[in-house]
C-alpha positions as CSV (number, residue, x, y, z in Angstrom):
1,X,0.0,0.0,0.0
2,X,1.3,3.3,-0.7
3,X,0.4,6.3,1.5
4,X,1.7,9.7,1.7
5,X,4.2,11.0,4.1
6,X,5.8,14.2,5.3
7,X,8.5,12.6,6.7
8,X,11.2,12.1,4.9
9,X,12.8,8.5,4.2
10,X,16.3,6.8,4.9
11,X,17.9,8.7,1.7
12,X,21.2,10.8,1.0
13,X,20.6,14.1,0.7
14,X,23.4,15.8,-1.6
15,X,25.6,16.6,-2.2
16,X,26.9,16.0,1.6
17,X,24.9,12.9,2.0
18,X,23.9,12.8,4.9
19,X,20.2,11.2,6.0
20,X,17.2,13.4,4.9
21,X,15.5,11.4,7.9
22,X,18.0,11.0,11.1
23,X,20.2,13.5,9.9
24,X,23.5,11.1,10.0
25,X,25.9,10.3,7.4
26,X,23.9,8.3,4.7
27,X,23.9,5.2,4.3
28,X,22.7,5.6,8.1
29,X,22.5,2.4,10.5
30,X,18.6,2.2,9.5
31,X,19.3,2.4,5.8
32,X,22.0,-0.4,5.8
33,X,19.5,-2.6,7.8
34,X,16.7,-1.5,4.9
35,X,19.5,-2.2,2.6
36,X,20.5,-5.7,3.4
37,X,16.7,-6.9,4.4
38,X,15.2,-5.3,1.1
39,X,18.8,-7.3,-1.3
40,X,18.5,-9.7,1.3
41,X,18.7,-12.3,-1.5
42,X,21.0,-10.3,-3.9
43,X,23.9,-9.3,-2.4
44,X,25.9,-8.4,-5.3
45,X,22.8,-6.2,-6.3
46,X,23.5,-4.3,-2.9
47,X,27.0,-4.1,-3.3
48,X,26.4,-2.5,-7.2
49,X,24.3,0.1,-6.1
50,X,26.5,1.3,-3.1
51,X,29.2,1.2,-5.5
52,X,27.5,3.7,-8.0
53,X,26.9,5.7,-4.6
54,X,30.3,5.6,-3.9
55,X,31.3,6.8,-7.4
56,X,28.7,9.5,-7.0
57,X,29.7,10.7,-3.2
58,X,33.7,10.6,-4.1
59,X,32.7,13.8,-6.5
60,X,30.5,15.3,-4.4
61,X,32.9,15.1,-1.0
62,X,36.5,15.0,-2.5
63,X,37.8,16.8,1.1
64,X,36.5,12.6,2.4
65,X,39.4,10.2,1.6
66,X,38.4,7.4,-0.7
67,X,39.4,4.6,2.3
68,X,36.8,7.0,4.8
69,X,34.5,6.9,2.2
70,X,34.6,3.5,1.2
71,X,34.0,2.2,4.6
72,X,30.9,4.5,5.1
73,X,29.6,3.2,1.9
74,X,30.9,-0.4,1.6
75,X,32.6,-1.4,4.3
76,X,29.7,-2.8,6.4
77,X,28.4,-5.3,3.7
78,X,28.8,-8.6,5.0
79,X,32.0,-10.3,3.3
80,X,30.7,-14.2,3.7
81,X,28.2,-15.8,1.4
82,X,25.3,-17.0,3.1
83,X,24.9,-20.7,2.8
84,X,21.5,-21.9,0.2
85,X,18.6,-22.2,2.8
């Protein structure tokens, strides 16, 4: 069901990405747990798109060293595979 909101969701708000919604830098601890339920069965898919958002948030914040940046964006992906349920 879709319903209107005035509250803002869990998304970067740039170009200093940081959380439209809690106000911390993006992806915030309640995006990355949206993040990993919603790709919960793709986890390449997840790592992709934070990968394009990494690409996009290196231009926008070139003061933020790419390793600071990476494990903002990346770095709390899980690194195991999950075993087939």
């Amino acid at each position: 069901m879709n319903r209107l909101t005035t509250e803002p969701e869990h998304t970067p708000r740039r170009p200093d990405w940081i959380c439209r919604h809690c106000y911390r830098p993006w992806p915030c601890p309640a995006r990355q747990a949206m993040l990993v339920a919603e790709f919960h069965d793709h986890p390449v898919s997840v790592a992709l798109y934070l990968a394009g958002c990494f690409h996009e948030a290196s231009e926008h914040l070139p003061g933020v060293s790419p390793e600071i940046l990476y494990n903002r964006m990346m770095g709390w992906l899980p690194r195991t595979r999950r075993p087939k349920e």
